[in-house]
C-alpha beads as a LAMMPS data file, in Angstrom:
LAMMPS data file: protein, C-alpha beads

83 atoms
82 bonds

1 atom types
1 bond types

-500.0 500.0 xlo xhi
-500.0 500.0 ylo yhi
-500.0 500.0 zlo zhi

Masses

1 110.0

Atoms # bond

1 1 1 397.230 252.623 -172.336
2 1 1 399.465 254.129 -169.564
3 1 1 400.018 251.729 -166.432
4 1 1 400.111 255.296 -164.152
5 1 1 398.590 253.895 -161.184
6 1 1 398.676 251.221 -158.744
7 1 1 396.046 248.735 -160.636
8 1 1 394.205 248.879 -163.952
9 1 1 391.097 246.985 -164.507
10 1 1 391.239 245.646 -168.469
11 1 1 387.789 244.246 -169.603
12 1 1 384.674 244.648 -171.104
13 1 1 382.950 246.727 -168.646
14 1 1 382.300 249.937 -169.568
15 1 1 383.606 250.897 -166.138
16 1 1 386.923 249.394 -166.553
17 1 1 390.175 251.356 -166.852
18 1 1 390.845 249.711 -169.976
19 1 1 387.713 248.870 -171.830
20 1 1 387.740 246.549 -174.568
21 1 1 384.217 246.772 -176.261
22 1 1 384.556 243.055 -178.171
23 1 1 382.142 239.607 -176.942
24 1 1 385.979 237.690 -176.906
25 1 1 386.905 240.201 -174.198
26 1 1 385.227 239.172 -170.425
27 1 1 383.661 242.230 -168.396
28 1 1 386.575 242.058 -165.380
29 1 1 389.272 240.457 -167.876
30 1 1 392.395 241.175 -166.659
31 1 1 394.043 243.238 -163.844
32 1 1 397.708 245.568 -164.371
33 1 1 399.357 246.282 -161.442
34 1 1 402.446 248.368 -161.074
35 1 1 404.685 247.305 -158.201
36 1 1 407.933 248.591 -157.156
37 1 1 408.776 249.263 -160.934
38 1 1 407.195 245.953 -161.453
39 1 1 404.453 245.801 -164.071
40 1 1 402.385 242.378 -163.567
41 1 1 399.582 241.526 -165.254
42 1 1 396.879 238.774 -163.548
43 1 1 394.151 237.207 -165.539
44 1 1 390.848 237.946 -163.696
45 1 1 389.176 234.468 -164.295
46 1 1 388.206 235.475 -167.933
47 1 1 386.988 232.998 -170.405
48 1 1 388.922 232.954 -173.478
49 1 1 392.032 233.597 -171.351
50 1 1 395.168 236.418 -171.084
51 1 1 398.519 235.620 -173.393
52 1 1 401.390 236.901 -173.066
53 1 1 403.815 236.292 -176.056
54 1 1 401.171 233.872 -177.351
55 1 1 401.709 231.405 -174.216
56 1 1 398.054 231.528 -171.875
57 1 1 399.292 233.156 -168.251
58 1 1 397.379 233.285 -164.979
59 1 1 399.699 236.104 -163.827
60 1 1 402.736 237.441 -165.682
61 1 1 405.482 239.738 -165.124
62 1 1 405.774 242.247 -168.638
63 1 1 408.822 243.366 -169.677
64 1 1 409.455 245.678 -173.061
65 1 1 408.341 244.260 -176.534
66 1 1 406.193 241.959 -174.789
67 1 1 402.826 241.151 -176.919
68 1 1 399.647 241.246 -174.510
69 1 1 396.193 239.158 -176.207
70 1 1 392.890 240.005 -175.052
71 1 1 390.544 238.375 -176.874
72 1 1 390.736 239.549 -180.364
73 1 1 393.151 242.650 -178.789
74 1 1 397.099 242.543 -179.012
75 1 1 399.192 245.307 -177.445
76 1 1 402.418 245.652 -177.012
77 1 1 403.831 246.461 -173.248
78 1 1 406.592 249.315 -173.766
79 1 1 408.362 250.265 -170.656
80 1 1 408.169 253.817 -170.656
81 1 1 412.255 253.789 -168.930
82 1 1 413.694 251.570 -171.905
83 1 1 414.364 248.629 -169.739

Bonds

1 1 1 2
2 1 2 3
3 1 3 4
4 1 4 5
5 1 5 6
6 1 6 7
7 1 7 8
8 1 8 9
9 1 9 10
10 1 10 11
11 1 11 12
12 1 12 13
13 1 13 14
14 1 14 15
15 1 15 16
16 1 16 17
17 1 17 18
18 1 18 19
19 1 19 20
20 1 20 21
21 1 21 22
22 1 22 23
23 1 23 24
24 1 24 25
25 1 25 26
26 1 26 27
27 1 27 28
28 1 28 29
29 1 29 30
30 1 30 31
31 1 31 32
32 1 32 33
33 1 33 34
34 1 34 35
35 1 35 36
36 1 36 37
37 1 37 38
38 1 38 39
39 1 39 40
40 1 40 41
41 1 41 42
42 1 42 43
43 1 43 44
44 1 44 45
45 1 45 46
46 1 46 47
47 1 47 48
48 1 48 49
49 1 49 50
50 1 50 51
51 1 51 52
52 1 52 53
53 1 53 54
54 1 54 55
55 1 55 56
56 1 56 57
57 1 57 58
58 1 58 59
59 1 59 60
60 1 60 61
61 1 61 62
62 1 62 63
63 1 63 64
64 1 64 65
65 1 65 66
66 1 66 67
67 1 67 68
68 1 68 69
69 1 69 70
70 1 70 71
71 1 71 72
72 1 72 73
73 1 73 74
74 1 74 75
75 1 75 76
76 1 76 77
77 1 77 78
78 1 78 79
79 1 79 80
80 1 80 81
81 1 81 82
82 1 82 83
């Protein structure tokens, strides 16, 4: 997914931004937000929790190569400027 906006809803909601259609995923899961170059991601209060590099985070800056877990879901953050 493309962080091309302000804030990204991640979750099992079929109205989220980023929907994740798995029973390990929570409905408002996770939020993205893109600040001053800035990615951050925020755990929404989820139940099985948002990792980042395989370490549980309430709120996380990402940087490239990073490895994002949601629920059964890894992706891997890529920094679209190489940095």
């Amino acid at each position: 997914f493309y962080v091309d906006r302000a804030s990204l809803a991640i979750g099992r909601d079929p109205a989220a931004d980023v929907f994740l259609n798995d029973v390990t995923v929570s409905r408002n899961h996770a939020v993205v937000q893109l600040n001053g170059g800035i990615v951050t991601i925020r755990d929404a209060g989820s139940l099985n929790g948002t990792y980042v590099n395989g370490v549980i985070v309430d709120v996380a800056d990402l940087h490239s190569g990073d490895i994002v877990q949601i629920g059964t879901f890894q992706m891997v953050f890529a920094d679209s400027q190489g940095a």
